[in-house]
C-alpha positions as CSV (number, residue, x, y, z in Angstrom):
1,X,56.8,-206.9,64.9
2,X,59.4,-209.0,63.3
3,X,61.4,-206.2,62.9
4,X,61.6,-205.6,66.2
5,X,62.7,-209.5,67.1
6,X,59.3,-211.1,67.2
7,X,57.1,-213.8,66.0
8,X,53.4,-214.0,65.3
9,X,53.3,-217.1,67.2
10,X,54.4,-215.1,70.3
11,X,50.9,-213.6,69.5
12,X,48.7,-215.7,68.6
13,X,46.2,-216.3,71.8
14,X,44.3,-219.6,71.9
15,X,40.6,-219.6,72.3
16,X,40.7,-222.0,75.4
17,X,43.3,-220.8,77.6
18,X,43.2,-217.0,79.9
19,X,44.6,-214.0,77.8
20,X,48.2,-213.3,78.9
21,X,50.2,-210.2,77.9
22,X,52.9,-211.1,75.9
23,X,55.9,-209.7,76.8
24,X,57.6,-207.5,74.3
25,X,60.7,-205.8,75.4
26,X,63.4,-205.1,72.5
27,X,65.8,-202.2,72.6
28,X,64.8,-201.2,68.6
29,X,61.3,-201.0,69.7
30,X,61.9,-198.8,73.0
31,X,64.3,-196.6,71.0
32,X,61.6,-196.2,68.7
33,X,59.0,-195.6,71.5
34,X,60.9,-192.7,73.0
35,X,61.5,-191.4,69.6
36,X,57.8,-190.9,69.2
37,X,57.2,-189.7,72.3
38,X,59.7,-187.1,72.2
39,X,57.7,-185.6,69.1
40,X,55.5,-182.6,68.9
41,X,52.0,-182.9,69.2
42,X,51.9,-180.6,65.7
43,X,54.6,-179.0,62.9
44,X,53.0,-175.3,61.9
45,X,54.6,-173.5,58.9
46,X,53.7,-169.9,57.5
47,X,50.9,-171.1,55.8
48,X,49.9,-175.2,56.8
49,X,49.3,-176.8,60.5
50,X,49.7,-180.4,60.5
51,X,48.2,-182.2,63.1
52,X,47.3,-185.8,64.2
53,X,43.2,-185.2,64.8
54,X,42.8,-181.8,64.1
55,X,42.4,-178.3,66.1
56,X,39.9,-176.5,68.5
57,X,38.3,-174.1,66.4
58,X,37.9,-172.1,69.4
59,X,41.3,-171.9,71.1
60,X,44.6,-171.0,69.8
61,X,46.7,-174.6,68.7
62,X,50.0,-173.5,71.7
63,X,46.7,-173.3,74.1
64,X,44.7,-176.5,73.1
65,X,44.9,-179.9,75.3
66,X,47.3,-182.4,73.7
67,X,44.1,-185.1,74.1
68,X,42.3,-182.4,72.1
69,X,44.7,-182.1,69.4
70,X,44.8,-186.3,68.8
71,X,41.5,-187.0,69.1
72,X,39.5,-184.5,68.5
73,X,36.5,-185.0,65.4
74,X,33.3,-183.0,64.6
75,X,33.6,-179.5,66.3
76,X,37.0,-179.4,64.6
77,X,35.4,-180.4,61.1
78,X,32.7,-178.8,61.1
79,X,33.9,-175.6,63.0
80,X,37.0,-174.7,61.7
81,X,37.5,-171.3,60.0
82,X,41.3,-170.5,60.1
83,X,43.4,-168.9,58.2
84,X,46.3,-171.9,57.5
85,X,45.2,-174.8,56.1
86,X,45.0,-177.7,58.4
87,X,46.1,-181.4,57.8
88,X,45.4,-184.5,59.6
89,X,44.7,-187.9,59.8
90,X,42.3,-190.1,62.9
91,X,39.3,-189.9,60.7
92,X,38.9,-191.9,58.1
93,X,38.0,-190.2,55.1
94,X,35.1,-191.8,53.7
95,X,33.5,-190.1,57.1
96,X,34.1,-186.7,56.1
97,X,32.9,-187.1,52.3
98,X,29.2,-186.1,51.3
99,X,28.4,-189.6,50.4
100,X,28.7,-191.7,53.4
101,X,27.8,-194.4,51.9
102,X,30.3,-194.5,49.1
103,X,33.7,-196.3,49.8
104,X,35.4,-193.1,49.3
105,X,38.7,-193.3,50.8
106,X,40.2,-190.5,48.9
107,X,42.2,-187.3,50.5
108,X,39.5,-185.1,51.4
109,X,39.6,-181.3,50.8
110,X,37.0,-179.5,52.8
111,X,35.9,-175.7,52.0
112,X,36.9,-174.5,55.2
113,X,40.7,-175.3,54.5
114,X,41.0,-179.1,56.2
115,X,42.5,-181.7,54.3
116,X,41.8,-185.2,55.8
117,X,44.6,-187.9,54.4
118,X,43.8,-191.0,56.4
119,X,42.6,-193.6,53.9
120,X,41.7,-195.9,56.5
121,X,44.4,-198.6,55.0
122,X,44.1,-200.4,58.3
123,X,40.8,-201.3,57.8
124,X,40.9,-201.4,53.8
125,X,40.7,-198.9,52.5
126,X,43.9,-197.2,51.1
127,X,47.1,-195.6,52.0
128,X,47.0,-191.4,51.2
129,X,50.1,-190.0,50.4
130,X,49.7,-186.1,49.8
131,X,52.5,-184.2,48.1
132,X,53.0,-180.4,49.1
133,X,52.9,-177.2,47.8
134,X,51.2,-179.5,44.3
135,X,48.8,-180.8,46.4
136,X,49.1,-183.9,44.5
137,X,47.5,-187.4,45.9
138,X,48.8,-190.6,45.7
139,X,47.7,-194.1,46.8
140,X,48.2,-197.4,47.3
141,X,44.7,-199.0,47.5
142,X,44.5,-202.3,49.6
143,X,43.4,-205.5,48.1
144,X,40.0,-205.5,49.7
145,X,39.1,-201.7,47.9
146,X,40.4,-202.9,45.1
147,X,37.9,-206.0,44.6
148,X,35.3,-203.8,45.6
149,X,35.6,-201.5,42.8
150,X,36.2,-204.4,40.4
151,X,38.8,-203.0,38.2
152,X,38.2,-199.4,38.9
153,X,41.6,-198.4,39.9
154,X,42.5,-194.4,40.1
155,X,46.1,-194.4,42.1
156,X,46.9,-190.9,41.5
157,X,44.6,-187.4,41.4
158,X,45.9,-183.4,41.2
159,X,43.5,-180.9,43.2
């Protein structure tokens, strides 16, 4: 928020006085606002659909609910059997590996031609970076994965 003019103090909320909305009007940050807003809810090529959530595996992508197409999880994980290759983000990664219960916050290449990149940096895990046609991955693991694996560092894999 700096960027955009701010401070964290204009943020910070104390614990014994009623929440208030801070007020956050800049010009960068409503340009920046309608620039998002004005984007497509997905880019299709020949061969790759990329995609915030994922897609219906029922409809056709032109006739799916925007809603759909950014939050959508399970039936588009599980159900998916298109042709192109679909890739997205919203759910974390370590979800849709075999081993929940491994930290594994790598890109995730399903067998029915999903690949899920977000690395759940936000809540630390790691920052995916997938590079096209190569399909190679590259990361920038956050301070907390990092302790967790104690030293065991991988910042770069080819699928």
């Amino acid at each position: 928020m700096q960027s955009y003019g701010f401070s964290e103090e204009q943020f910070i909320i104390k614990e014994d006085e009623p929440f208030e909305k801070p007020s956050i009007h800049s010009e960068k940050l409503n340009e920046h606002i309608q620039f998002i807003q004005s984007l497509d809810y997905f880019v299709e090529t020949d061969d790759v659909i990329f995609v915030h959530a994922g897609v219906h595996p029922e409809k056709s992508i032109t006739d799916t609910d925007p809603y759909e197409l950014i939050w959508i999880r399970d039936i588009f994980h599980n159900g998916y059997c298109g042709e192109k290759t679909v890739i997205f983000g919203h759910t974390p990664t370590k979800n849709l590996h075999k081993d929940k219960d491994k930290q594994d916050y790598s890109v995730y290449f399903g067998e029915n031609r999903i690949i899920g990149i977000d690395g759940a940096a936000v809540y630390g895990g790691q920052l995916n970076c997938l590079e096209l046609p190569s399909r190679t991955v590259y990361c920038v693991e956050s301070d907390k994965l990092k302790a967790m694996k104690e030293g065991d560092i991988h910042d770069k894999q080819t699928i």
